[in-house]
C-alpha positions in Angstrom: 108.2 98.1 115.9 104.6 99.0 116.2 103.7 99.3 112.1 105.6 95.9 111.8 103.6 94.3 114.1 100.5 95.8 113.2 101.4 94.0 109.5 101.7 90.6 111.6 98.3 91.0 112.6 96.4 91.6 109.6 94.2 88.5 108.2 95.8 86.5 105.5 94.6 88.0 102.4 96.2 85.6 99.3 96.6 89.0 96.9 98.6 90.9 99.4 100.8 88.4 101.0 103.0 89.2 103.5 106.7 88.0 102.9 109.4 88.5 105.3 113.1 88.6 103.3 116.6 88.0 104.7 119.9 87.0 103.9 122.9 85.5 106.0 126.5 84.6 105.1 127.9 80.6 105.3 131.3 79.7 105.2 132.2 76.9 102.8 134.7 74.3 104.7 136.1 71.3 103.0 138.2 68.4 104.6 141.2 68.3 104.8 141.5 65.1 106.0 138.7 62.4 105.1 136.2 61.4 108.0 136.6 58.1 110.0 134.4 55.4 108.8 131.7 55.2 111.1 129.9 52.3 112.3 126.1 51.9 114.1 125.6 53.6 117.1 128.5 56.0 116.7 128.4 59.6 115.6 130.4 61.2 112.8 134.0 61.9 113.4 136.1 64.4 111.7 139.2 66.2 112.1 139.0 69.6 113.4 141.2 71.4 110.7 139.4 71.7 107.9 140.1 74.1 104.2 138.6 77.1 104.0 136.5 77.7 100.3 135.5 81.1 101.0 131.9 82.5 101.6 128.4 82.1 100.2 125.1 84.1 100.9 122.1 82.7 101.4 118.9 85.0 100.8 115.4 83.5 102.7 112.1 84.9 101.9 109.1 83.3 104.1 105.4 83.8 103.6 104.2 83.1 107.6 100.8 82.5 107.1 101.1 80.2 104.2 103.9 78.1 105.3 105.9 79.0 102.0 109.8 79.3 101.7 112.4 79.8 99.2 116.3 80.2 99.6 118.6 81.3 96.9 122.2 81.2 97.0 124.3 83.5 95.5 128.2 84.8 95.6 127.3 88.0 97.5 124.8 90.4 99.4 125.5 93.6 97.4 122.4 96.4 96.2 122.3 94.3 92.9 121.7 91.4 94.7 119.2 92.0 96.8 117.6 93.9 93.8 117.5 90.6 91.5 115.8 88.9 94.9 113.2 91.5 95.0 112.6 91.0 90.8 112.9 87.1 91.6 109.5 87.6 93.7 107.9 89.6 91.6 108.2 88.3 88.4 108.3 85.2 89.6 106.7 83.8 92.9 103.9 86.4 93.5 103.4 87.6 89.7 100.1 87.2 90.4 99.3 89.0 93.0 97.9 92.9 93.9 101.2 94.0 95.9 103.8 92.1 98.3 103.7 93.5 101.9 107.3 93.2 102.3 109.4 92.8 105.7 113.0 93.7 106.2 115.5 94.7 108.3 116.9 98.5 107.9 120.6 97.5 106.5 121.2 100.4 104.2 120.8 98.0 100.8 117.2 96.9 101.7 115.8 100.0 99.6 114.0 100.8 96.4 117.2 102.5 95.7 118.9 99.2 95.2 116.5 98.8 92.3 117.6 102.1 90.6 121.1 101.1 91.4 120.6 97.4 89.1 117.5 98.4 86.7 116.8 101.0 84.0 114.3 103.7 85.6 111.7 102.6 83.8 111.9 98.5 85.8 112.8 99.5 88.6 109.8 102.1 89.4 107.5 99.3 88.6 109.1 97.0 90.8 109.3 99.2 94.2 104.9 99.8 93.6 104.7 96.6 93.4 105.8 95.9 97.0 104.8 97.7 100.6 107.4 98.4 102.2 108.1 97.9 105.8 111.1 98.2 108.4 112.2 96.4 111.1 113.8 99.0 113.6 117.6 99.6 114.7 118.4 96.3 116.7 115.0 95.1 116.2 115.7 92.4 113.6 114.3 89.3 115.7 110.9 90.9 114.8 111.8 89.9 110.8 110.3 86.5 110.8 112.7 85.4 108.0 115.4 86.0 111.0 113.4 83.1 112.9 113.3 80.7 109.9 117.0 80.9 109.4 117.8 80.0 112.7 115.9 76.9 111.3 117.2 76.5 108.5 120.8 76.8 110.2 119.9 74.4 113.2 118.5 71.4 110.2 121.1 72.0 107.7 123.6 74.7 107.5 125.3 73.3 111.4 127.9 71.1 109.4 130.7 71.7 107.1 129.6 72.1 103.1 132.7 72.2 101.1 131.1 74.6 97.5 128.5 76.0 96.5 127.1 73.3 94.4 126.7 71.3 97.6 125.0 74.2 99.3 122.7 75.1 96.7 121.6 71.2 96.6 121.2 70.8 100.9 119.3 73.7 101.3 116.7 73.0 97.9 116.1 69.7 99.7 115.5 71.7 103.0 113.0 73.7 101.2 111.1 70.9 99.6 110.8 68.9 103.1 109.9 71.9 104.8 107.3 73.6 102.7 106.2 69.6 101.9 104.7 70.4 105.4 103.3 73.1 104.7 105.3 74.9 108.4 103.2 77.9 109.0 104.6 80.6 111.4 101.9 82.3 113.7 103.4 85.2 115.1 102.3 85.7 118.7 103.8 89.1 119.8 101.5 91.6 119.7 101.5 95.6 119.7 99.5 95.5 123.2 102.2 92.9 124.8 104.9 95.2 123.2 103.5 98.0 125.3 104.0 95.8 128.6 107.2 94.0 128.3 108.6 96.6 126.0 107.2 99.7 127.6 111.2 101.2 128.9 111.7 101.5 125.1 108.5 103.9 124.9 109.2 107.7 125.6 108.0 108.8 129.1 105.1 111.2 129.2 104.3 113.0 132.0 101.0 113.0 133.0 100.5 116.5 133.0 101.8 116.6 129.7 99.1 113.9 128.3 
């Protein structure tokens, strides 16, 4: 908890951004019976059965201090996955920069070894030094701020049914757009010294003899 905190707390420093990556799961539901015309002043109304169109997986990487975003959809959340997200923000987002001081949580894919698992030796070495890597601990997740701008992105635009992927994929690219269109920075406010205070029953208890 401590180191990832300790990240939160370092300057911003545009060559060593800090980017917080993480992925949730949306049903896709369809109608099965179409909506009632609405008319001004009433809200939408819709049948409560609806078709089920199986699953897609949103991964969200967020750069706090820069008020930058992306989402990709994709059919899954497998090693190889994750892996082509990690290549996506190499290659692509940061190329430029010295190394991405990365944030995740400790799910078991969320490893260089995913890399080695999708790439040739050779890629995926260079692709795990080009990030620093960082954990968030066991039931510790809420300190991944990518946790706390999916909860966004699910409150403006994933709380409603979206029948495929192509629909998805479209609603949450305008998302994007709008939101990093204002440029929504996240300051993170919990500190290591507040941790020791509220959090201190988590810390192991020392005897002061001991000390």
């Amino acid at each position: 908890m401590e180191d990832v905190l300790d990240v939160y707390a370092r300057p911003y420093d545009p060559l060593r951004p800090v980017v917080c990556l993480d992925e949730k799961s949306k049903e896709l539901h369809g109608q099965l019976r179409h909506p009632l015309l609405t008319e001004p002043g009433q809200v939408r109304r819709e049948d409560s059965e609806y078709v089920r169109n199986g699953t897609a997986n949103l991964f969200l990487w967020v750069e706090p201090l820069a008020g930058r975003r992306g989402v990709c959809v994709t059919d899954r959340r497998c090693a190889t996955d994750f892996a082509e997200m990690l290549r996506h923000l190499s290659d692509n987002v940061y190329a430029a920069v010295e190394k991405i001081i990365l944030v995740v949580d400790n799910l078991n894919t969320h490893g260089p070894q995913s890399l080695y698992e999708t790439f040739i030796p050779e890629q995926a070495h260079r692709l795990a030094r080009r990030f620093e890597w960082h954990y968030t601990p066991e039931h510790g997740s809420w300190l991944n701020i990518a946790e706390c701008e999916l909860s966004v992105l699910e409150r403006q635009c994933l709380n409603r049914r979206i029948a495929d992927r192509q629909t998805l994929e479209r609603e949450v690219a305008a998302w994007e757009e709008a939101r990093n269109g204002a440029a929504t920075v996240v300051r993170w406010q919990f500190t290591t010294a507040d941790a020791r205070i509220k959090l201190r029953r988590l810390y192991p208890q020392i005897h002061k003899d001991s000390a």
